[in-house]
N, C-alpha and C positions, 0 to 999 in steps of 0.2 A: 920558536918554541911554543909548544900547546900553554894556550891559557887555563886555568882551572877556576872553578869560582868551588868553598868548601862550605857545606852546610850542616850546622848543628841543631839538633830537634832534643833538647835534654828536659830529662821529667828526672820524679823521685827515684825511680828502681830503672830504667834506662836510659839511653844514650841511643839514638838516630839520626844516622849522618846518611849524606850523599853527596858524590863528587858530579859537578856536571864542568861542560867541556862549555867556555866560550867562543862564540862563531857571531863576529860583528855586537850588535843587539840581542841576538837571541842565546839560547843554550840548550845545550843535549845531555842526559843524566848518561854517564861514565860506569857507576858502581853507588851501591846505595849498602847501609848497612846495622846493624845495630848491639850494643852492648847490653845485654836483657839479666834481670836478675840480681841487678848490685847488691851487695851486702847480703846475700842467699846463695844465689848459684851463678854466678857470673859467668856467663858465655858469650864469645864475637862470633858474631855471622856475617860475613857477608856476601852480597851478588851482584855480577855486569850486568850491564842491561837486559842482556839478554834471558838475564832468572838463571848463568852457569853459576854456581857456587867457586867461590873465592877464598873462602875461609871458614872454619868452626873450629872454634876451640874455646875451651872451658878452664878457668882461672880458681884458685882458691879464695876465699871469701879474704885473706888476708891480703892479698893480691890485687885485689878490685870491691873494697870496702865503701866504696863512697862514688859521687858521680867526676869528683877532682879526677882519681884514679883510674878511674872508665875512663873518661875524655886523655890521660896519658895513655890506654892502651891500644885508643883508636887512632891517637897522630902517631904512635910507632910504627902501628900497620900500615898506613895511610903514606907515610911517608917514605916507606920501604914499596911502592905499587907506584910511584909518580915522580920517577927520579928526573924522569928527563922533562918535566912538566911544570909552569909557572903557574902557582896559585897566586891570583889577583886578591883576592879579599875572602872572608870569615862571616859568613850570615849565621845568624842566633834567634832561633826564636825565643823571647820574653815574654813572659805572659804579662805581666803588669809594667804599664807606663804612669801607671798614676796619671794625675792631675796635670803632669809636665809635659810626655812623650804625645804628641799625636800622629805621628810621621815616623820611620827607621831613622835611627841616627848612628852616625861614626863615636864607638866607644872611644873614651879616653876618661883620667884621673876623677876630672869633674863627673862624668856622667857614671861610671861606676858607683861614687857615693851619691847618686844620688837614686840608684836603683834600687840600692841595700835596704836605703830609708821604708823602699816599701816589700820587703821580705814579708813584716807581720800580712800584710792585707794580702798574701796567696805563699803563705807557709808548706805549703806542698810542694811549689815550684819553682820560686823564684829565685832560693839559694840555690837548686837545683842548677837552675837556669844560668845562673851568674859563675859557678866551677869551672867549666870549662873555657868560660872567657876570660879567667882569671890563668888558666893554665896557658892556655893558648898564648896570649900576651907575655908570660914567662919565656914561650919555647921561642916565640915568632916577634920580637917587639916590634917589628919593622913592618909588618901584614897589620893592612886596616881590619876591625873587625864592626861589624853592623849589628845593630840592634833592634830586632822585628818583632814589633806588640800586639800581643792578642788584646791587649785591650782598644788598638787605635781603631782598628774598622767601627768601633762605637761612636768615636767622638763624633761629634754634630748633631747626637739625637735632639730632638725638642726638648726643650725644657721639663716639658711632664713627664720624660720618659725618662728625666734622669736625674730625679729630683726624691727623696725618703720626705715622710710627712714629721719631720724631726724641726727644731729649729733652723732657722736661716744660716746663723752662723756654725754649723757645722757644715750645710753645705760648702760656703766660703771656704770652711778650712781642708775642702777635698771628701769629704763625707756625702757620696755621688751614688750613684748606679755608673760602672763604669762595662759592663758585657767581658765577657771571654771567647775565647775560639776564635777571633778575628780572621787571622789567617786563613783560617777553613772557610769560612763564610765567603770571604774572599775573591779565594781560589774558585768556589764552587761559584758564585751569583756572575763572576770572570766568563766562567765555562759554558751558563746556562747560556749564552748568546750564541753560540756555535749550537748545544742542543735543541735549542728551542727558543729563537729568536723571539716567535710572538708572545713570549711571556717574560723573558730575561727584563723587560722594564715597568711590568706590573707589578701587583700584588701577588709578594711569593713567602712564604715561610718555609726556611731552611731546619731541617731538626740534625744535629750533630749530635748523634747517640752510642759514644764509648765509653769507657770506664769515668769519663768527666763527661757530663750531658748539658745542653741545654738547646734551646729553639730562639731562632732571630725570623722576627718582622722583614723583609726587603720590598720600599718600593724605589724604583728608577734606580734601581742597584744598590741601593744605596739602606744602609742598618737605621730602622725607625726605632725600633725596640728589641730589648731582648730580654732571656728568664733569667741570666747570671746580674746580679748586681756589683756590691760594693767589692765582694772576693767571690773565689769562684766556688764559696761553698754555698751559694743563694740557688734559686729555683728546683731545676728539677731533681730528684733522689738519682742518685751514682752509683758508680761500684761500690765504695765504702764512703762517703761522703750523703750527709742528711738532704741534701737541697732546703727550701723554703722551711722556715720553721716558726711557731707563735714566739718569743721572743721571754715570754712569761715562761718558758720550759726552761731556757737558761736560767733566769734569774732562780728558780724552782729549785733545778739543780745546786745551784749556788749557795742558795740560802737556807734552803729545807734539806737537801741533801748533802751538804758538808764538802759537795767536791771543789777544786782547785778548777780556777779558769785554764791552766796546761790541761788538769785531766780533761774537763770536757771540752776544750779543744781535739783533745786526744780523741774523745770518744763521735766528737760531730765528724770528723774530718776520716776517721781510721777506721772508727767500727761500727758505723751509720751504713746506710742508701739501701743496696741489695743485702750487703753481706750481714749487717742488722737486722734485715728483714724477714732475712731465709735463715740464718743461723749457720747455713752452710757456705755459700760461697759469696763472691761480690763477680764471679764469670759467668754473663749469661749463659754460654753454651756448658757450661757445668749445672746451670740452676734448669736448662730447659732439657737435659738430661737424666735430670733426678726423676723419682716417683715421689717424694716428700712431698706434702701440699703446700707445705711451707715455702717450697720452689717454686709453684706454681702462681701463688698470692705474691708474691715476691715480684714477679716478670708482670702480672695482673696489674700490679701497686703503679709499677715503672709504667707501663702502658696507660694506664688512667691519668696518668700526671702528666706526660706525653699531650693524650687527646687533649687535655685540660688547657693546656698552656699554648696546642694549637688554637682552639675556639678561641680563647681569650685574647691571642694577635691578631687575630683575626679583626675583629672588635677594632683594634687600635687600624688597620688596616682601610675599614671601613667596607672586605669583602675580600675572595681569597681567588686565586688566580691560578696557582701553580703552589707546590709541598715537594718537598727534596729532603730524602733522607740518605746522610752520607755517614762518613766516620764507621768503626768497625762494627759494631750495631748493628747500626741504620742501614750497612751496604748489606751486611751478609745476614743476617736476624731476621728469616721473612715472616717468623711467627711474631715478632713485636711488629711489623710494621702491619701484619692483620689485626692484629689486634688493638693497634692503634686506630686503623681507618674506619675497624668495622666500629669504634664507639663513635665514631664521624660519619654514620648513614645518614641520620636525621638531617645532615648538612647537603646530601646529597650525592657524599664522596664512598668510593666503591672502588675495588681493585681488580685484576684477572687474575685470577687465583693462579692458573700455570707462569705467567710473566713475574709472579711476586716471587712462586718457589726458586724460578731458576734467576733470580737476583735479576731481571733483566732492568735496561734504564728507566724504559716507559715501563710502568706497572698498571695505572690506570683504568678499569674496566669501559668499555662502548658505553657512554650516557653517565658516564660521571661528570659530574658537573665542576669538578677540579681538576687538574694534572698532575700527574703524582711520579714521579722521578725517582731513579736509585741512582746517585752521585759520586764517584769516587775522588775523594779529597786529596789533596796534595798540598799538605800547608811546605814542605820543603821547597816546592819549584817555585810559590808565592815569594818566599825569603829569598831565594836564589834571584827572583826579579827584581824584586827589591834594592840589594845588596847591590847588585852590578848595574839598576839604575842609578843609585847613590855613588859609587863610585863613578860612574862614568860623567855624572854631574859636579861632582868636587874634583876630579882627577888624580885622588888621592891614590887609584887602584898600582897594587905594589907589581913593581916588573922584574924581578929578581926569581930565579930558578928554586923551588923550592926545596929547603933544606931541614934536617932537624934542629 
């Protein structure tokens, strides 16, 4: 019987799965898919490998109210396509490990509660994150499920690099720079060794630029720094989310303006980054569509924060090697990623304006003194290696024909 390994990718408003097929150590992606819209318009799509469509269909918002709910509509499907097929184990992406997680780990009772503990420190996604492992474990008690953190690719930075200039003892009690996007990073600094060997072990900085942005330091593969710190609404401006802020604004807010610490949570996290900025939307390709100039300052803001945060790793780097822009941004946005490099001339770095239009990998211009890359991220097949290396090391991987 075919082994499966199943992967879940859950955020706020959806649900991103892929089934890939196990063969020995490695794997092959099956069908990939996603729940878009929760609480709005709920729609399942999905596609074989091959890009044939598999499904579309669209749910009432009572239907598919939450990400619990989503993550039910996509084991019914899911499990109705893989009858004659043993799913081995449940990879999860987590954004937060906190202080405790630096490695995947096999979910169970203990480690649940102790996921929850850190909901506040990435209230966007971590209840997000946690529904579907909770459903999952409902339908499947007997399927291991793993737990893959965007925050581990960070652990080991230097001490300066993950340290607030706060007292001692807050750091002690987990009050860190802990990075986000792990996975991406990953998957991508994984990959550069295939595209571009003579740099995969220098000085490179990765910028993961989607609706959650931020930029990481790499040398010898490995995360030096990065612009997300204690949660992932630190560094750079987002879709709706503030990035980096004076810290005297909240208190401002708080105290001079009467708000409640939920509302301006509400307001850093909801109705900040782009969609703050522009009044109109937090979608690039809606804001670089507009003629408002408010769109325009907007993608200008994101870009200058971008260059910004480049130069400044750089600094930490002590010189810059190779620049990778992946995530849906970074791969397809080739007016941010000009307008990124061109405030990075005085560095030396320059681009070929036909290779950036048509998203190609090398973008780079002849005489640039960097290498500049278009990446495409794959945090799910990350989780999938993950997951079925953890299982095949504990042996916990389940051999039972999968069922609902």
């Amino acid at each position: 019987m075919t082994e499966v390994l199943f992967v879940v990718n859950a955020g706020s408003s959806s649900i991103k799965f892929k089934l890939y097929c196990v063969a020995g150590d490695d794997i092959e992606l099956m069908f990939g898919g996603a729940v878009d819209g929760i609480g709005t318009r709920p729609r399942l799509k999905a596609k074989s490998h091959d890009g044939t469509s598999l499904i579309e269909r669209s749910f009432t918002v009572a239907e598919v109210a939450n990400s619990a709910q989503a993550q039910q509509v996509v084991a019914d499907w899911v499990v109705g396509e893989i009858r004659d097929m043993a799913i081995i184990g449940i990879g999860h992406r987590v954004v937060h490990g906190g202080p405790v997680y630096s490695a995947p780990v096999l979910v169970d009772d203990a480690v649940m509660k102790t996921l929850e503990t850190f909901i506040p420190l990435a209230p966007l996604h971590q209840l997000s994150n946690l529904d579907p492992i909770r459903v999952l474990r409902q339908r499947r008690p007997d399927l291991p499920q793993v737990a893959c953190f965007d925050t581990a690719f960070h652990r080991g930075h230097p001490e300066l690099s993950d340290r607030f200039a706060l007292p001692r003892a807050l750091y002690d009690e987990g009050v860190r720079r802990y990075g986000f996007h792990g996975l991406s990073y990953e998957y991508v600094s994984k990959a550069l060794y295939g595209i571009a060997p003579e740099i995969a072990d220098k000085r490179v900085i990765i910028a993961h630029l989607g609706s959650g942005a931020s930029v990481c330091a790499l040398q010898g593969g490995r995360s030096i720094e990065t612009t997300m710190g204690f949660t992932a609404l630190d560094g750079l401006p987002m879709g709706t989310r503030s990035g980096s802020l004076d810290p005297g604004v909240v208190l401002h807010l708080i105290e001079q303006k009467g708000m409640s610490p939920a509302a301006v949570g509400q307001m850093l996290y909801h109705e900040s980054g782009l969609l703050g900025l522009s009044g109109i939307s937090n979608d690039v390709r809606e804001l670089q569509e507009s003629e408002r100039p408010e769109a325009a300052m907007a993608i200008d803001f994101f870009s200058l924060r971008v260059a910004q945060a480049i130069a400044s790793l750089s600094v930490t780097l002590g010189g810059l090697d190779g620049i990778v822009f992946t995530a849906g941004v970074g791969e397809n946005a080739w007016q941010v990623r000009q307008n990124v490099v061109d405030r990075l001339h005085w560095a030396g770095l320059s681009l070929k304006a036909e290779a950036n239009r048509r998203n190609d990998r090398r973008i780079d211009a002849e005489g640039s003194r960097t290498q500049i890359f278009v990446v495409a991220t794959d945090e799910e097949r990350m989780i999938a290696q993950h997951t079925l290396r953890l299982l095949r090391s504990t042996g916990v991987a389940a051999r039972e024909p999968a069922r609902s």
